[in-house]
C-alpha positions in Angstrom: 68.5 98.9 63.5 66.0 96.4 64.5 66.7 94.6 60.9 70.4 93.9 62.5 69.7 92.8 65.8 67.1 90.3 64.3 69.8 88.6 62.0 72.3 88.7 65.0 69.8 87.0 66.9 68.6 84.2 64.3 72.3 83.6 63.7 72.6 83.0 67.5 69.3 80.9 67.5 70.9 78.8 64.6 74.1 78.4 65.7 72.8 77.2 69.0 70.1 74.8 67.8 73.2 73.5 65.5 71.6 74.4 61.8 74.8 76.3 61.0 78.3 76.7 61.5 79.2 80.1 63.2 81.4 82.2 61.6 83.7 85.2 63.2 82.1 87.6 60.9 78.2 86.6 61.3 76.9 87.4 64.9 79.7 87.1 67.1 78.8 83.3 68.7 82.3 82.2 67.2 84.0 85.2 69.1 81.8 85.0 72.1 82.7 81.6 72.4 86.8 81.8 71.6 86.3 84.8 74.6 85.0 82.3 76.7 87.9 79.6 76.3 90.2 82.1 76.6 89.5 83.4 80.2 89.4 79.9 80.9 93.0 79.6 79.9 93.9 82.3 81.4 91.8 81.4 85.1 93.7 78.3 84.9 97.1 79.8 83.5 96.6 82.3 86.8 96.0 79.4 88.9 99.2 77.2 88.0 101.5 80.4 88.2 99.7 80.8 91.8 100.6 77.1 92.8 104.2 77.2 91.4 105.0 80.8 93.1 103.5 78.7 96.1 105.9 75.8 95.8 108.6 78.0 95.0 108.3 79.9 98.9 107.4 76.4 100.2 110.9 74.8 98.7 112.8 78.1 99.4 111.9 77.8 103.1 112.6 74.1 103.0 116.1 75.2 101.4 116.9 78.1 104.5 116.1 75.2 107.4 118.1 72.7 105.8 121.1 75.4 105.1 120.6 76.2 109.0 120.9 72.9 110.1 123.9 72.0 108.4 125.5 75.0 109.6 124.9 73.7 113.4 126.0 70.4 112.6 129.1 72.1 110.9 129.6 73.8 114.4 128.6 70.8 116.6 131.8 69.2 114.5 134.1 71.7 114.5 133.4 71.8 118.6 133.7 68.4 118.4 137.2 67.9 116.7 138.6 70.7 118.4 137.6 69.0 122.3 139.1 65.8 120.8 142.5 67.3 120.3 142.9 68.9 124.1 144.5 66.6 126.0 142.2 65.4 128.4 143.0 65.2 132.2 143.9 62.5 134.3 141.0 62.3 136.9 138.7 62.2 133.2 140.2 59.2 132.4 139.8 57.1 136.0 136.5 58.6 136.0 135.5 57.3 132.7 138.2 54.0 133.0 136.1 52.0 135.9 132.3 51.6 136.9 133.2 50.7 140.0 133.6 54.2 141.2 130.0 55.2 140.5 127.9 54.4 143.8 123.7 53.6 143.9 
């Protein structure tokens, strides 16, 4: 046993002072290091998805105000073109016709 662990550890020593190449088979460094990169793929993978499900509520709200305002302009409108079709009455119109009847 100690025979093993003292070939894994001058293949870790070599590999790291940059004597040899590792190789998948011989130590694990090449494995250890591919283990590495890949939870740092994954830490940043986790991050984007994070930000984009974060953007995706952000816009969605953006998208229910905006659909809520143009349903009130939609009413204000519709209120709108339906007092502009009632006739109005006479004293509206001398009320609104000269400024000389407003006083101050």
């Amino acid at each position: 046993m100690s025979s093993q662990g003292g070939r894994d550890l001058g293949g870790t020593i070599e590999a790291r002072s940059g004597e040899s190449a590792p190789r998948e088979d011989s130590g694990g460094v090449s494995l250890y290091g591919d283990a590495i990169r890949a939870l740092r793929q994954v830490i940043l993978l986790d991050e984007r998805v994070r930000n984009t499900a974060v953007d995706l509520a952000r816009m969605s709200q953006e998208l229910a105000d905006l659909r809520d305002r143009v349903s009130r302009l939609e009413g204000i409108m519709a209120a709108g073109m339906a007092f502009s079709r009632e006739p109005s009455p006479p004293r509206d119109r001398r009320r609104l016709a000269g400024p000389s009847d407003q006083t101050g």
